[in-house]
FILO-238201 format. One line per field, with one value per residue: residue number from 1; residue in one letter; x, y negated, z of N, C-alpha, C in turn. Coordinates in nm, 3 decimals. Example, Ala and Ser with C-alpha at 12.3 -4.5 7.8 and 13.67 -1.06 7.14 Angstrom:
FILO-238201
num: 1;2
residu: A;S
n.x: 1.319;1.285
n.y: 0.569;0.225
n.z: 0.780;0.708
ca.x: 1.230;1.367
ca.y: 0.450;0.106
ca.z: 0.780;0.714
c.x: 1.320;1.290
c.y: 0.330;-0.003
c.z: 0.780;0.787
***
This chain:
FILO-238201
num: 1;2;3;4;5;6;7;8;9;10;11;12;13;14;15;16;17;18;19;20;21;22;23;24;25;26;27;28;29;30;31;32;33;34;35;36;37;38;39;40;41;42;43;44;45;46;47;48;49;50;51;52;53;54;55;56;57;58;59;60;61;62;63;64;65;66;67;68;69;70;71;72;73;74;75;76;77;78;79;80;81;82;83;84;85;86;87;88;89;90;91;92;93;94;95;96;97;98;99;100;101;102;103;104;105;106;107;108;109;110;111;112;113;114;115;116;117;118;119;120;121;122;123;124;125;126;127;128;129;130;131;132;133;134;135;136;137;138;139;140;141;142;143;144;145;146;147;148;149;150;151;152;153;154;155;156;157;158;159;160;161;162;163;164;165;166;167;168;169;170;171;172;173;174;175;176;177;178;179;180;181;182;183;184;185;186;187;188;189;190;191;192;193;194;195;196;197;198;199;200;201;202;203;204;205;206;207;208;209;210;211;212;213;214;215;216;217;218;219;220;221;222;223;224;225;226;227;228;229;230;231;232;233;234;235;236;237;238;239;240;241;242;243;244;245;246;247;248;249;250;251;252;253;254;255;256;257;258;259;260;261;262;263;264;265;266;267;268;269;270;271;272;273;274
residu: X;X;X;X;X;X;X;X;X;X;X;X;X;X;X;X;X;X;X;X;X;X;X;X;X;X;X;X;X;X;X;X;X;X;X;X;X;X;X;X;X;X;X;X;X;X;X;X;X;X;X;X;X;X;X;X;X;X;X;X;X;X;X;X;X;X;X;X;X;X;X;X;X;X;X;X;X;X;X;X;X;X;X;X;X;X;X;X;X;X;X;X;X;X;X;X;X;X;X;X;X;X;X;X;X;X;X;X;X;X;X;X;X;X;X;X;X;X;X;X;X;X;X;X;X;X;X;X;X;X;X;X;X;X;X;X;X;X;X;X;X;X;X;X;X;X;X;X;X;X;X;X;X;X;X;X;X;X;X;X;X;X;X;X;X;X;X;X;X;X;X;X;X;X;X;X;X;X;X;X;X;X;X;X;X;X;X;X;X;X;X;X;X;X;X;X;X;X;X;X;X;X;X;X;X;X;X;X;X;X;X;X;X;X;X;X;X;X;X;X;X;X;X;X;X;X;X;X;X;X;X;X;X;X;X;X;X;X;X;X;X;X;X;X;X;X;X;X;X;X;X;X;X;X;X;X;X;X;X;X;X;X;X;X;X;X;X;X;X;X;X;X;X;X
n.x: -1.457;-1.171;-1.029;-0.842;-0.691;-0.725;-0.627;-0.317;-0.218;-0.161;-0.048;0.239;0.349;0.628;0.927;1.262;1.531;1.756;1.869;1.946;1.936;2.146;1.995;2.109;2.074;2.064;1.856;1.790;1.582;1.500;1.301;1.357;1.396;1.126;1.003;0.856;0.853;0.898;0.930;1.057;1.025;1.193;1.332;1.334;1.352;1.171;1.171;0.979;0.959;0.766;0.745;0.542;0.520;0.405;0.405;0.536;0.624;0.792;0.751;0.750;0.756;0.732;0.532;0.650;0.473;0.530;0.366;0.381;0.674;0.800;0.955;1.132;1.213;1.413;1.503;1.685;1.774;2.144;2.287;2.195;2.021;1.805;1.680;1.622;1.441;1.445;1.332;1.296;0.991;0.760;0.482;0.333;0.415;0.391;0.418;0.104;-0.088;-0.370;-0.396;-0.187;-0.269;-0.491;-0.406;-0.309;-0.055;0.114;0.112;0.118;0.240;0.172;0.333;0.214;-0.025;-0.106;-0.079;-0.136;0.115;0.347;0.517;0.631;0.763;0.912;1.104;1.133;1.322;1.510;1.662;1.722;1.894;2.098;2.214;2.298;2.388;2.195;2.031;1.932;1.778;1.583;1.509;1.358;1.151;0.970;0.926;0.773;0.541;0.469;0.343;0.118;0.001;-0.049;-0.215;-0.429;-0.521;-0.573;-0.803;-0.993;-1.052;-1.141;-1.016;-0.934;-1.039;-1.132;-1.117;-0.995;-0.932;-1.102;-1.374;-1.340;-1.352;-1.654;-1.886;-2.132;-2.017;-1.780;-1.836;-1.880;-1.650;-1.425;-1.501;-1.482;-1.164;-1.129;-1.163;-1.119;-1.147;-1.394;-1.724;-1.834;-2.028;-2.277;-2.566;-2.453;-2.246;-2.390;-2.559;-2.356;-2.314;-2.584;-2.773;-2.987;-2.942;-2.891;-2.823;-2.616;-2.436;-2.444;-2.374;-2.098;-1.986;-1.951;-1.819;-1.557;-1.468;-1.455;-1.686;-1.818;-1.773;-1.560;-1.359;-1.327;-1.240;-0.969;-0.871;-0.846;-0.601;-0.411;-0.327;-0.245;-0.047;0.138;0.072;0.280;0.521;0.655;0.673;0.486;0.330;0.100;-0.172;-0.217;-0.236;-0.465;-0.628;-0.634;-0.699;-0.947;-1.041;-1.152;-0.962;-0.637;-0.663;-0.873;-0.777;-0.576;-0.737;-0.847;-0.678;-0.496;-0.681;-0.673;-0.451;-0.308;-0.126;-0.042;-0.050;0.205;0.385;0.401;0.541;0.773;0.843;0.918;1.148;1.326
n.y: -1.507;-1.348;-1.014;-0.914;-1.049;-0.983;-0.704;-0.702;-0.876;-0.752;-0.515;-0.550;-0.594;-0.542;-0.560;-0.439;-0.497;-0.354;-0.228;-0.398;-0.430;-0.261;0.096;0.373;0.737;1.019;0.966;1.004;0.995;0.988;1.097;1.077;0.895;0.791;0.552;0.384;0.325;0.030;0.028;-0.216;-0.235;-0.373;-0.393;-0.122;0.246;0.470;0.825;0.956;1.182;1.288;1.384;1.527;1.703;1.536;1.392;1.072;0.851;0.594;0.305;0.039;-0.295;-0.250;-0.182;0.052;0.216;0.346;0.407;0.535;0.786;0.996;1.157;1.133;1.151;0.921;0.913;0.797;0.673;0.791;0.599;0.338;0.297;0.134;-0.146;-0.269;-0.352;-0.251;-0.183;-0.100;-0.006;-0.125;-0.033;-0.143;-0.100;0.225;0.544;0.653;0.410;0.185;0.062;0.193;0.497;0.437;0.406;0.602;0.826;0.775;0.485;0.342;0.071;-0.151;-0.442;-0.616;-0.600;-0.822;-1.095;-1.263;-1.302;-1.359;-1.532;-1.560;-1.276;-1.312;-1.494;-1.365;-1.118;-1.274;-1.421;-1.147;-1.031;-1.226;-1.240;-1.464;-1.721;-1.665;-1.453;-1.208;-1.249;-1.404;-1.254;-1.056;-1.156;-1.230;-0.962;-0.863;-1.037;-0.984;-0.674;-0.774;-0.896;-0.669;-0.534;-0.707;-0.676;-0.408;-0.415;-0.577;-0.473;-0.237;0.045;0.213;0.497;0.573;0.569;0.214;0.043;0.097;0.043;-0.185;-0.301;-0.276;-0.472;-0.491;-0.317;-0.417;-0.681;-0.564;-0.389;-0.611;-0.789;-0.579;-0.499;-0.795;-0.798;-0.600;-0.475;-0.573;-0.425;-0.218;-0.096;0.182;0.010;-0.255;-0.258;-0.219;-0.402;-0.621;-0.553;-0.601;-0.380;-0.055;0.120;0.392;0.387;0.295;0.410;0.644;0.559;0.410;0.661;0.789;0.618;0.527;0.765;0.865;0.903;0.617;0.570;0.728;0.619;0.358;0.448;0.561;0.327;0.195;0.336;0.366;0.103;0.049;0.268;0.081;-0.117;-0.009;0.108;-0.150;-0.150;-0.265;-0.321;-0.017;-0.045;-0.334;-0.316;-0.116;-0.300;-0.480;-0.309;-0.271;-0.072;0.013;0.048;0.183;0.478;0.514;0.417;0.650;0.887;0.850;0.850;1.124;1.312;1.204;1.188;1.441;1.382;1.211;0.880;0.785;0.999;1.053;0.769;0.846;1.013;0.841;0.714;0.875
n.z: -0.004;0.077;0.043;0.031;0.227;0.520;0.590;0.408;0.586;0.836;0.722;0.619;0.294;0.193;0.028;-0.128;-0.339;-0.540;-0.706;-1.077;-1.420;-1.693;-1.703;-1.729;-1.886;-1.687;-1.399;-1.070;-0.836;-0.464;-0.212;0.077;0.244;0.343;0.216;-0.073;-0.423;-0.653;-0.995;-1.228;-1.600;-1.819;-2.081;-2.326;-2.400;-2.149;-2.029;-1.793;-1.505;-1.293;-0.912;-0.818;-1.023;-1.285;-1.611;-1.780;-2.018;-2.115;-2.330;-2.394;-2.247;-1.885;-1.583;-1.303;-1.041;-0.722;-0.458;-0.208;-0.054;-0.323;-0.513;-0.810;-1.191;-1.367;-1.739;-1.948;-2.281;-2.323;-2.416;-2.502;-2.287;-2.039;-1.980;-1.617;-1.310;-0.966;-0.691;-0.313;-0.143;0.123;0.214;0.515;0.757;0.793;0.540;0.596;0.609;0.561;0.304;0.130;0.120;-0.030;-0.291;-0.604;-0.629;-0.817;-1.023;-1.368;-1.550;-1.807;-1.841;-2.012;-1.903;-1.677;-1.721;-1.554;-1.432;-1.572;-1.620;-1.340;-1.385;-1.534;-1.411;-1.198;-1.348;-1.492;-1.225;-1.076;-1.283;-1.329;-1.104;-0.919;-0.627;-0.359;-0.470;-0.387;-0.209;-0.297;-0.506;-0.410;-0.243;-0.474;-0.557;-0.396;-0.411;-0.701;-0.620;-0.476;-0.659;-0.860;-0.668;-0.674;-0.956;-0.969;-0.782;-0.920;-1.158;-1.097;-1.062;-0.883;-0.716;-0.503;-0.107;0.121;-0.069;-0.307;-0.203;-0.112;-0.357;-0.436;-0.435;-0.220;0.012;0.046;0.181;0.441;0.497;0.486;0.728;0.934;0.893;0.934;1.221;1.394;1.695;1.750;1.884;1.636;1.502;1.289;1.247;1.284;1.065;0.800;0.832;0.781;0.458;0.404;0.359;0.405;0.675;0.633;0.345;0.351;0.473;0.303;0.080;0.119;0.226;-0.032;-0.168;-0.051;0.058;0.333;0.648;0.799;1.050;1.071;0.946;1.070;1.323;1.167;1.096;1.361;1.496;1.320;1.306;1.581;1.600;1.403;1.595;1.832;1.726;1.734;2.006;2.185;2.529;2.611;2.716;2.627;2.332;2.283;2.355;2.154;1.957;1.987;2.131;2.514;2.724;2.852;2.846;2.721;2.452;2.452;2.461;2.218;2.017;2.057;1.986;1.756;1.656;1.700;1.930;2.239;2.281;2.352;2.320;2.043;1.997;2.061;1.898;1.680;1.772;1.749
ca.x: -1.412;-1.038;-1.089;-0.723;-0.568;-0.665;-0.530;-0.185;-0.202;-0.168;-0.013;0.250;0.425;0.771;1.053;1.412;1.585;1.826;1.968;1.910;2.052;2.092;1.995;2.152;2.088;1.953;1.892;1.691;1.540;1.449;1.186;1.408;1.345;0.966;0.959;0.803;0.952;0.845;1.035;1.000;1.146;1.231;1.333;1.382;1.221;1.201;1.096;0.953;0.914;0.703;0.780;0.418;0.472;0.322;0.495;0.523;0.673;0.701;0.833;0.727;0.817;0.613;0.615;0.627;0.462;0.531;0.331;0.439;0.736;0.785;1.083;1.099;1.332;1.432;1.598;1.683;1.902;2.249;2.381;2.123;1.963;1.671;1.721;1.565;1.461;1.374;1.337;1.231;0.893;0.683;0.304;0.304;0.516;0.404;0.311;-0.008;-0.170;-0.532;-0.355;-0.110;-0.312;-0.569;-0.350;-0.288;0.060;0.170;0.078;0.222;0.120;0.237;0.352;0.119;-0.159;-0.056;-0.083;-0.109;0.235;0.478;0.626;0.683;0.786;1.086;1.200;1.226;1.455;1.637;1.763;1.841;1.981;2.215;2.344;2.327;2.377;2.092;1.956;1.876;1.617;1.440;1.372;1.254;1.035;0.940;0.873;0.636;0.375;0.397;0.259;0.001;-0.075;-0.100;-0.328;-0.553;-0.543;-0.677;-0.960;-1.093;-1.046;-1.209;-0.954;-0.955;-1.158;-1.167;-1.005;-1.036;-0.938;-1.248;-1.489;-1.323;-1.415;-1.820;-1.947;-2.169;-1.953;-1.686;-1.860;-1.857;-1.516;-1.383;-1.527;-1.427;-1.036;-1.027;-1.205;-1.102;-1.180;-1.497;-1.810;-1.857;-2.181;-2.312;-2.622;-2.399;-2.186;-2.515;-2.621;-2.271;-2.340;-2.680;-2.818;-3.007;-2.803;-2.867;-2.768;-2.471;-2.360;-2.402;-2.244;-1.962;-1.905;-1.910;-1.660;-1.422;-1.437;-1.545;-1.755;-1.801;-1.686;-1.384;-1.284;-1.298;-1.178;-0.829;-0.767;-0.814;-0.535;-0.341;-0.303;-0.196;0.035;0.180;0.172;0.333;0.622;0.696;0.724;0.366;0.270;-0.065;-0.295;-0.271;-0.260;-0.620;-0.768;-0.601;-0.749;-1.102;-1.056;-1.175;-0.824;-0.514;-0.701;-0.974;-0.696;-0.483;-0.811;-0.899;-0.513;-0.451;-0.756;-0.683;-0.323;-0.291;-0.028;-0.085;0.082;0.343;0.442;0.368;0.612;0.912;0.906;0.910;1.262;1.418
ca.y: -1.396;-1.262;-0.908;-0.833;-1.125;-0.875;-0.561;-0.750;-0.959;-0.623;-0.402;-0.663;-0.572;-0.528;-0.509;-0.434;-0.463;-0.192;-0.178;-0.474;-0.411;-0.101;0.261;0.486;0.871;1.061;0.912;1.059;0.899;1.052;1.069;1.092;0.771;0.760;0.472;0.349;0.230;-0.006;-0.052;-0.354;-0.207;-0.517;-0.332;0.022;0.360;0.615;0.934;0.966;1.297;1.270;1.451;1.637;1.775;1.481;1.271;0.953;0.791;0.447;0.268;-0.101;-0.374;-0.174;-0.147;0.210;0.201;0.488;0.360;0.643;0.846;1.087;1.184;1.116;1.125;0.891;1.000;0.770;0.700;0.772;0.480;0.190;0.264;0.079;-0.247;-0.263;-0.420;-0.169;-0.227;0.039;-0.095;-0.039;-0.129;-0.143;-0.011;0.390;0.523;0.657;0.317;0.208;0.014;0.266;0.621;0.404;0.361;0.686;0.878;0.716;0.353;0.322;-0.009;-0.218;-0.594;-0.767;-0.624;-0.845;-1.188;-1.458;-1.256;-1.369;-1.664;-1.491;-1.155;-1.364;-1.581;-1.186;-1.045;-1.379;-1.402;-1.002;-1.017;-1.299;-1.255;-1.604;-1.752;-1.601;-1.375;-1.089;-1.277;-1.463;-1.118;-0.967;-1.182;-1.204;-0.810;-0.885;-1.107;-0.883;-0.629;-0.769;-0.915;-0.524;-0.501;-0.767;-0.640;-0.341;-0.436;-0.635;-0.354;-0.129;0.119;0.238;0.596;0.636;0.498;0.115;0.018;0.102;-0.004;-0.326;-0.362;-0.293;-0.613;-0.521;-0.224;-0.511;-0.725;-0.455;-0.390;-0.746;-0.760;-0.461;-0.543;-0.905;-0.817;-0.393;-0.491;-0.566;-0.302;-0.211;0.044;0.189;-0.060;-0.416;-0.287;-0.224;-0.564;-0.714;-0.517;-0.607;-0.232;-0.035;0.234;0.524;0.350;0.207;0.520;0.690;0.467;0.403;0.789;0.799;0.527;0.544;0.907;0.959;0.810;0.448;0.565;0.783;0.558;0.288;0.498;0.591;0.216;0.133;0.426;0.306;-0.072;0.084;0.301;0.021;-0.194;0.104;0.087;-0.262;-0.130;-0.367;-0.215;0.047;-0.113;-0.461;-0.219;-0.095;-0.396;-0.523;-0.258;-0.185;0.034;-0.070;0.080;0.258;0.564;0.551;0.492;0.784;1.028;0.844;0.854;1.249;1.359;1.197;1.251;1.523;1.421;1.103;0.752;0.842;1.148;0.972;0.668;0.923;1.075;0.728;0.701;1.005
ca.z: 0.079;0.074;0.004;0.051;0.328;0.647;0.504;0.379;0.708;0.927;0.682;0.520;0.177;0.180;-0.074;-0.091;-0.452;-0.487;-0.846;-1.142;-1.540;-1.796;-1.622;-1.877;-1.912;-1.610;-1.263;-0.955;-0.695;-0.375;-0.099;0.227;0.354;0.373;0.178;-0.194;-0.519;-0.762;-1.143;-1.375;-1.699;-1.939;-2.232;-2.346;-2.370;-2.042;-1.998;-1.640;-1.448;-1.145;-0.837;-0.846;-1.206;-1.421;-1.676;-1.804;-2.125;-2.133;-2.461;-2.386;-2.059;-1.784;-1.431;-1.274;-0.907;-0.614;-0.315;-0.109;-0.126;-0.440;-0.593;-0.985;-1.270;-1.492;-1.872;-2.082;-2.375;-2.287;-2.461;-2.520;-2.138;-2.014;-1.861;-1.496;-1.195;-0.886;-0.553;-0.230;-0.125;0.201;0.188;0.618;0.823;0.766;0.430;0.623;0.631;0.457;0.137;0.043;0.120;-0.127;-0.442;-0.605;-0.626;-0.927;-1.128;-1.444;-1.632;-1.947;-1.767;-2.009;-1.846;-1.569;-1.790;-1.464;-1.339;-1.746;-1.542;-1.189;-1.386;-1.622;-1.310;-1.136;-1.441;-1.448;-1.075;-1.075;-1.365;-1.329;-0.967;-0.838;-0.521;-0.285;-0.591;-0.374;-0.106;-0.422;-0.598;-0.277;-0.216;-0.623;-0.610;-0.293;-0.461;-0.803;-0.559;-0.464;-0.766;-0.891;-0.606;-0.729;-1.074;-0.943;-0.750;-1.008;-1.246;-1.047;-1.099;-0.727;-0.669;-0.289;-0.012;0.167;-0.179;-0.439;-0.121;-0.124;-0.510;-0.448;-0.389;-0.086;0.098;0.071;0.315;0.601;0.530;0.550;0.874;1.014;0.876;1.029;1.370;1.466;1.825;1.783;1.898;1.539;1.476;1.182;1.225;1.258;0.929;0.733;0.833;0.690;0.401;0.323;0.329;0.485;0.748;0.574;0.239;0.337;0.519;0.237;-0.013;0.196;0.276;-0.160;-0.250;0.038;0.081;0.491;0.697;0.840;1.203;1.065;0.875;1.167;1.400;1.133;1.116;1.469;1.494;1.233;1.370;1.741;1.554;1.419;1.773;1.947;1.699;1.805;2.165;2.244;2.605;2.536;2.757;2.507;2.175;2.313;2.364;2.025;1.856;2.019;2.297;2.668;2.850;2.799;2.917;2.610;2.384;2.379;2.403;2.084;1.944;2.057;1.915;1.580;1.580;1.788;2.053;2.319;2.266;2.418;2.234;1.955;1.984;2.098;1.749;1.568;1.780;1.706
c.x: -1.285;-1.040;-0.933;-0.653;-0.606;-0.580;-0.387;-0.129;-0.116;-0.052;0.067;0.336;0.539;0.848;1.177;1.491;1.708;1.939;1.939;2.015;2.021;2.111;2.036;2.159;1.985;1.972;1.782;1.699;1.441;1.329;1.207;1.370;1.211;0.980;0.936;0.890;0.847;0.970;1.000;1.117;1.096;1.211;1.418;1.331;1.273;1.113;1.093;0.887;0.890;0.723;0.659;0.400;0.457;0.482;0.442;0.621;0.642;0.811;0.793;0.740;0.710;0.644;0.532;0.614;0.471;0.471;0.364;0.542;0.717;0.873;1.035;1.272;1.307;1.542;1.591;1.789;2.079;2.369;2.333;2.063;1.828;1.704;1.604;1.553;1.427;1.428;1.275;1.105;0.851;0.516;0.267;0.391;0.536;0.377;0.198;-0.138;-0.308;-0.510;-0.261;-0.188;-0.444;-0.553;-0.337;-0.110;0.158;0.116;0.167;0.118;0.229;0.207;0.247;-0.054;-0.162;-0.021;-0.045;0.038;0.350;0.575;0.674;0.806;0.951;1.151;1.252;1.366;1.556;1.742;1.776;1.929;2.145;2.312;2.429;2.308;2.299;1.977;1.863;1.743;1.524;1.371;1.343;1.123;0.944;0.860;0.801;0.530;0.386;0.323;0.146;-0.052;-0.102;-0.208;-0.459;-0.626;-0.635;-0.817;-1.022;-1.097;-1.119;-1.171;-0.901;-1.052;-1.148;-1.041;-1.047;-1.052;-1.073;-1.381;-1.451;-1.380;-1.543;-1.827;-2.052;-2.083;-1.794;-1.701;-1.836;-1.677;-1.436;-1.399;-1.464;-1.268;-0.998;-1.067;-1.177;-1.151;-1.336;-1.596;-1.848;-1.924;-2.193;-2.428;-2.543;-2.302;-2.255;-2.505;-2.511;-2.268;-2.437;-2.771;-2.875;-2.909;-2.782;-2.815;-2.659;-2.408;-2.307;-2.334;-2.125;-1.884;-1.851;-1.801;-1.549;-1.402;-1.443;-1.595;-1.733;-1.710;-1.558;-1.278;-1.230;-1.201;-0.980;-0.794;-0.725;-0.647;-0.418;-0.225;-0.276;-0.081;0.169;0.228;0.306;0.451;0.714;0.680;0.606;0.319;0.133;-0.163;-0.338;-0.271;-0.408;-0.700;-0.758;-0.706;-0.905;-1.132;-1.085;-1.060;-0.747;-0.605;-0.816;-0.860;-0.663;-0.584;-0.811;-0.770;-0.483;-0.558;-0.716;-0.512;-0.251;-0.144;-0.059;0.040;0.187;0.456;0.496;0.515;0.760;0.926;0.942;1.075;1.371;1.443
c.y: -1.336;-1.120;-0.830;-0.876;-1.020;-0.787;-0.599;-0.836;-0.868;-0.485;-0.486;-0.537;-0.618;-0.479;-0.594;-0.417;-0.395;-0.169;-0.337;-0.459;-0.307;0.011;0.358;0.654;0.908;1.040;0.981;0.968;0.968;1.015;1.060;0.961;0.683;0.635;0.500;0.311;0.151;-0.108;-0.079;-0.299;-0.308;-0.501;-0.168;0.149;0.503;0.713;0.968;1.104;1.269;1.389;1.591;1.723;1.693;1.431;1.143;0.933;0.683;0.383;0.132;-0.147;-0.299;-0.182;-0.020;0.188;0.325;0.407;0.418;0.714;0.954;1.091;1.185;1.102;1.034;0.916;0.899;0.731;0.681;0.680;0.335;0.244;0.217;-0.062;-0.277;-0.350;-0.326;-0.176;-0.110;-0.084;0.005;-0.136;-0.126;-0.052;0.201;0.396;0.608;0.570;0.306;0.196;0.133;0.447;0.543;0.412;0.546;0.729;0.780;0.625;0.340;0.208;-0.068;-0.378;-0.647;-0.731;-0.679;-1.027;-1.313;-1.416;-1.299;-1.416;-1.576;-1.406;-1.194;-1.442;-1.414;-1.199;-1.124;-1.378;-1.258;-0.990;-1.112;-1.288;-1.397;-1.614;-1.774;-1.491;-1.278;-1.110;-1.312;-1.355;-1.069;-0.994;-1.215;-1.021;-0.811;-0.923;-1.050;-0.749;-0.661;-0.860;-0.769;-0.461;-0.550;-0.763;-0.505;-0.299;-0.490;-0.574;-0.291;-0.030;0.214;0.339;0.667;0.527;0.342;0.016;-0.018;0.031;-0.148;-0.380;-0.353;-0.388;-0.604;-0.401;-0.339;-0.554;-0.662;-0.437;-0.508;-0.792;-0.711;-0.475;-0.676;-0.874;-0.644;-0.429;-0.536;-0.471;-0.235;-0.085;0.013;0.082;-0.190;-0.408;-0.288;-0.329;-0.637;-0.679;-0.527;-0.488;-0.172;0.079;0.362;0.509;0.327;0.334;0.630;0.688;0.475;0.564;0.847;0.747;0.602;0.679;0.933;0.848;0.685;0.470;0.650;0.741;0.404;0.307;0.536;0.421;0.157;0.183;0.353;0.157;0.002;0.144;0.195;-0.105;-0.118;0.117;-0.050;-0.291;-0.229;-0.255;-0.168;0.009;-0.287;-0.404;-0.159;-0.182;-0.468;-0.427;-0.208;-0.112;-0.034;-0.072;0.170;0.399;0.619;0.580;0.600;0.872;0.991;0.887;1.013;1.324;1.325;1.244;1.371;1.536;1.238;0.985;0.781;0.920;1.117;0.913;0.733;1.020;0.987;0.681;0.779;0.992
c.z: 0.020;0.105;0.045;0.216;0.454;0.677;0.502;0.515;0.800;0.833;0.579;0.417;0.240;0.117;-0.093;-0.232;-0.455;-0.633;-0.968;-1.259;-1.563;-1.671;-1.780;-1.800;-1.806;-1.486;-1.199;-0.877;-0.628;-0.275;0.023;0.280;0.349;0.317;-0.035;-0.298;-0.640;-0.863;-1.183;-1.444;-1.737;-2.024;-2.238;-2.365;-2.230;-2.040;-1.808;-1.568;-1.288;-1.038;-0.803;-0.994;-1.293;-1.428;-1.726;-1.897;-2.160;-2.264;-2.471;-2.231;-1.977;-1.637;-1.366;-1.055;-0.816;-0.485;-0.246;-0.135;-0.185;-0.460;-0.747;-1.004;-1.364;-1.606;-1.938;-2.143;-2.334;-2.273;-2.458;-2.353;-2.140;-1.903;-1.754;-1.405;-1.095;-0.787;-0.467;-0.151;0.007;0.212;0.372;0.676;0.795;0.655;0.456;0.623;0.503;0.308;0.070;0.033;0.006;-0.278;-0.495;-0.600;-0.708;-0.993;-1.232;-1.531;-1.723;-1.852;-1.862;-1.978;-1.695;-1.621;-1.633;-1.395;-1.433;-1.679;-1.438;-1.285;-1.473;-1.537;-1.255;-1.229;-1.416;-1.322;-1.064;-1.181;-1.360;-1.197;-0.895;-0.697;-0.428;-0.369;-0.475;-0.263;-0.204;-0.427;-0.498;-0.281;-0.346;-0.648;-0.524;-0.326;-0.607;-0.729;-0.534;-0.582;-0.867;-0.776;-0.661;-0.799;-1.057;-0.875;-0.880;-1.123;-1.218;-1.076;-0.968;-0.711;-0.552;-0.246;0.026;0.032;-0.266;-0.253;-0.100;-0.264;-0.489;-0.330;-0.230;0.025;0.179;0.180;0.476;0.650;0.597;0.689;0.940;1.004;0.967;1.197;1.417;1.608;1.844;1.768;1.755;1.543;1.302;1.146;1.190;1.110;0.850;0.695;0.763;0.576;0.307;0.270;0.456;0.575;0.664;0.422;0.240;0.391;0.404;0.099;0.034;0.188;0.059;-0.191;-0.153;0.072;0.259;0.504;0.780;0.984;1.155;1.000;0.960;1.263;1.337;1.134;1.225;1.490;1.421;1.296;1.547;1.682;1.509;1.529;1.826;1.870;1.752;1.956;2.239;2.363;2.546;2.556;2.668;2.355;2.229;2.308;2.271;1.922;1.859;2.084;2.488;2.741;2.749;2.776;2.714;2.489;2.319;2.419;2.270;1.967;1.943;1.973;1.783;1.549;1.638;1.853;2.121;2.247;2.248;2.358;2.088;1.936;2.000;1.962;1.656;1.619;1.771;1.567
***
């Protein structure tokens, strides 16, 4: 069982490299364009100020993850720098979706806890660093599958406390999920996720409502949401985004869509073009 391929299927990774080489002294990086960042330092020491208050001090190769946007600083030595790779990342088109409202604010890890990534992570540095002839699609798509190989790392860590995330790491909440990720259109009850689960209803309801933090239907109901959200950006008429996502008609839909996001389709899709 692929624990991640629905999720990443529906909600793909995407990254855009942006800078590669020494960062010397003090740089900002903003939050205006609703998207993510993730830096592979190489070599060097930074002092990292997070946009919520925390810090970070990293003094060995690390990579510094923002799933969502944040504003941060980096400080470091005016003269020796920090040599870099950093790219603007999006984990699905919004950063509302299941994988990125799962991760927390900030990941900060040391690359060799990331051992099956040595090879990938020195072909990265290499092609940003050198600036060869198609450099900048390689590392794109190079800083795409170290993502989700920092996904993988953290399921099987179990380093995940709420969200679609940590319910993907317990071995029977998993099952329900997986389900429920490759099929959204189908009738899905608290009894038939049980049953993929292996639990009884009131167990699994209340497991589920522990790890992942709400319950089985509000948590159904935000991805159906979610995955229309994303149709309805790609201009897919509403009446086939309903029956894509589990709704009988247009009509069921956008009660289910205004209620959760409080304004219809419609309304909706005319703020995503403004």
């Amino acid at each position: 069982m692929d624990r991640l391929h629905a999720l990443l299927q529906r909600f793909s990774v995407n990254a855009r490299m942006f800078h590669s080489g020494p960062l010397c002294g003090l740089h900002d990086f903003d939050d205006a364009d609703a998207q993510g960042y993730l830096h592979l330092i190489r070599r060097g020491e930074v002092d990292i100020r997070h946009g919520d208050g925390g810090r970070d001090r990293v003094d060995r190769p690390s990579l510094v993850l923002y799933p969502r946007p944040l504003g941060h600083r980096f400080v470091t030595d005016p003269d020796e720098g920090a040599d870099m790779a950093c790219a603007h990342i999006q984990l699905g088109a919004r950063p509302d979706n299941p994988v990125a409202r799962a991760l927390p604010p900030v990941l900060v890890m040391p690359l060799e806890e990331l051992p099956a990534a040595s090879g990938l992570l020195e072909l990265l540095f290499d092609e940003a660093f050198s600036r060869q002839c198609g450099h900048q699609h390689v590392v794109d798509r190079l800083f795409e599958v170290v993502l989700v190989l920092i996904l993988r790392r953290l399921l099987d860590q179990g380093r995940i406390h709420g969200g679609a995330l940590a319910g993907l790491a317990d071995s029977r909440l998993s099952k329900a999920l997986v389900a429920l990720h490759e099929a959204p259109a189908e009738p899905w009850t608290l009894p038939s996720l049980a049953e993929r689960a292996g639990m009884s209803r009131s167990r699994f309801a209340e497991a589920f409502t522990a790890t992942v933090g709400q319950p089985p239907a509000a948590y159904l109901t935000g991805y159906r949401i979610a995955l229309a959200q994303d149709l309805l950006r790609r201009d897919r008429p509403l009446g086939r985004v309903a029956e894509s996502v589990g709704y009988g008609s247009a009509a069921a839909l956008s009660r289910a869509f205004s209620a959760h996001c409080g304004m219809s389709p419609r309304e909706w899709r005319k703020t995503q073009v403004a």
